[in-house]
C-alpha positions in Angstrom: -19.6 -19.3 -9.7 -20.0 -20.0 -6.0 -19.6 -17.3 -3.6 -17.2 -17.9 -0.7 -17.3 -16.1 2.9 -14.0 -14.4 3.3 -13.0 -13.4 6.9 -10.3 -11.2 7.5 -8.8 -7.9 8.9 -8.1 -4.9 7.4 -6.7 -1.8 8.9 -7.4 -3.5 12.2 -10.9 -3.7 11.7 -12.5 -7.5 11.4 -14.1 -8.1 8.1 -16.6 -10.5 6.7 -17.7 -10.7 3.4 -19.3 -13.3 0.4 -17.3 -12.6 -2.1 -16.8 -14.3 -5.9 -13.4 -16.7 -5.9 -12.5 -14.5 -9.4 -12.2 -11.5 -7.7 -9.0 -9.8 -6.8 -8.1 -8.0 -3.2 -8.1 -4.4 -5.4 -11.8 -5.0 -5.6 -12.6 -6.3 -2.8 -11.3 -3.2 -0.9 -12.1 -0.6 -3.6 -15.6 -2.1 -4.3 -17.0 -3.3 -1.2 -15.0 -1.7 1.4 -14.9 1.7 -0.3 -11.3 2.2 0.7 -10.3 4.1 -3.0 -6.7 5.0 -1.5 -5.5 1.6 -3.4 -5.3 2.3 -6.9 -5.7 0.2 -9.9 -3.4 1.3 -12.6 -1.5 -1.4 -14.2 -3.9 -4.3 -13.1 -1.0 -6.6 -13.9 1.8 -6.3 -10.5 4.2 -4.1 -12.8 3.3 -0.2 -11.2 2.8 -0.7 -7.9 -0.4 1.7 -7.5 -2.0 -1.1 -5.8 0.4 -2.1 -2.8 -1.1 -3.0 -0.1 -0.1 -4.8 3.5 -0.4 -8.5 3.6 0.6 -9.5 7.1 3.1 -6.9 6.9 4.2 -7.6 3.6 3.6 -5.4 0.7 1.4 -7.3 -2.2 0.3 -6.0 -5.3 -3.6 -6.4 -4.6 -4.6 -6.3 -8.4 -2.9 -9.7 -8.7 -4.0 -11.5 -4.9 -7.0 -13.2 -5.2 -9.6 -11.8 -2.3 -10.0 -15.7 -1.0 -6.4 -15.9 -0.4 -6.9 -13.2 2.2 -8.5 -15.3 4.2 -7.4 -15.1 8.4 -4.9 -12.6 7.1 -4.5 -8.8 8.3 -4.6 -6.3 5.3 -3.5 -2.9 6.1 -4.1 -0.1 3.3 -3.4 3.7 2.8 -6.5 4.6 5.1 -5.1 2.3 8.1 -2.1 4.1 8.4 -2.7 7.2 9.4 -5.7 9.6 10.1 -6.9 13.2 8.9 -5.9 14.5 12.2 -2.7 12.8 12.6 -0.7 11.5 9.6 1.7 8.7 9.9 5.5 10.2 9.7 6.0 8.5 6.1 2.7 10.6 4.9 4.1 13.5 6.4 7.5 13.4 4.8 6.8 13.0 1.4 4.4 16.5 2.1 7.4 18.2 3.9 9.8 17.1 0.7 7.3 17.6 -2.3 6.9 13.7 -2.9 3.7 13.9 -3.7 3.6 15.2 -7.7 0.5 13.7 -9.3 -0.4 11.5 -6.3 -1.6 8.2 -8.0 1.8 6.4 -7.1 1.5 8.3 -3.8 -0.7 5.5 -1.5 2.0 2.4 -3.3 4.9 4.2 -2.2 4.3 5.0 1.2 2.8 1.9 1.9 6.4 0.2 0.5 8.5 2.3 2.6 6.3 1.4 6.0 7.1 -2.4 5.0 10.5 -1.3 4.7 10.5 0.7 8.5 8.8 -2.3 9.9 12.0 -4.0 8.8 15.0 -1.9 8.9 14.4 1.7 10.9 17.2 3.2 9.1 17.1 2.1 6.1 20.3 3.1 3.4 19.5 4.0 -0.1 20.2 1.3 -1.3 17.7 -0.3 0.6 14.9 2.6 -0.1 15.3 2.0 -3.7 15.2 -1.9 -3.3 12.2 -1.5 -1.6 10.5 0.6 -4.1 11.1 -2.0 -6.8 8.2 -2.8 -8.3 6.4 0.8 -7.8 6.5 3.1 -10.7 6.1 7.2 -10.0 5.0 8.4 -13.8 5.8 12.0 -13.0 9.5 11.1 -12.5 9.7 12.5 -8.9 11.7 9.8 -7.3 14.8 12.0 -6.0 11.9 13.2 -4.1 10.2 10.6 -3.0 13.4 8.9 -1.8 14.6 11.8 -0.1 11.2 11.6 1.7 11.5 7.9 2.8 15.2 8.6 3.9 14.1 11.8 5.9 12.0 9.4 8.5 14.9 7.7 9.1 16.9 9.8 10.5 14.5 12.3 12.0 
């Protein structure tokens, strides 16, 4: 199979890479970019793990093809915030106990931050429309919504 150069941005950085047409954006970033905080758990869009920013848009990257990523800006757990200075999402779901297991953690946070760029105060509703798609196995969501709520309004 014919490799492909793929150009693109992620977490504001500008990538370029030869990459295999059959491989998925989870790879690409776990593999060859080292960025681990997107996990593969389902590998088939149903748990969410692997939610990543697509042009601000959140994408299951187990099921995006890397070569469709093409001009496009990725953003991933490690983007949003740093060691020193978490993003406020990050640092709710650690002030409300959101983070059980942590697997689903990097999904989650990186749905809700789709859902702040779009609605600042968002209603539960919303939160839990958002989260669609993202599966906590621990069965922490009361938590995990509280969290996302908390930004909010704080």
């Amino acid at each position: 199979m014919e490799k492909r150069s793929l150009v693109f941005r992620v977490n504001g950085i500008d990538r370029t890479l030869t990459v295999s047409p059959n491989r998925t954006l989870l790879q690409v970033l776990r593999e060859d970019l080292k960025l681990t905080g997107t996990k593969l758990g389902c590998g088939i869009g149903e748990c969410g793990a692997c939610t990543v920013l697509v042009d601000g848009e959140p994408v299951d990257a187990c099921l995006m093809m890397a070569v469709k990523a093409e001009g496009r800006e990725i953003l991933t757990i490690e983007g949003l915030g740093s060691r020193d200075r978490l993003h406020p999402i990050q640092e709710s779901f650690i002030k409300h106990g959101a983070v059980h297991c942590g697997f689903c953690t990097p999904g989650m946070i990186m749905a809700a931050k789709a859902l702040y760029d779009r609605s600042p105060h968002p209603t539960i509703s919303e939160i839990k429309d958002a989260l669609t798609g993202n599966l906590c196995r621990c069965t922490g969501y009361h938590q995990i919504i509280e969290a996302i709520e908390a930004v909010g309004k704080e």
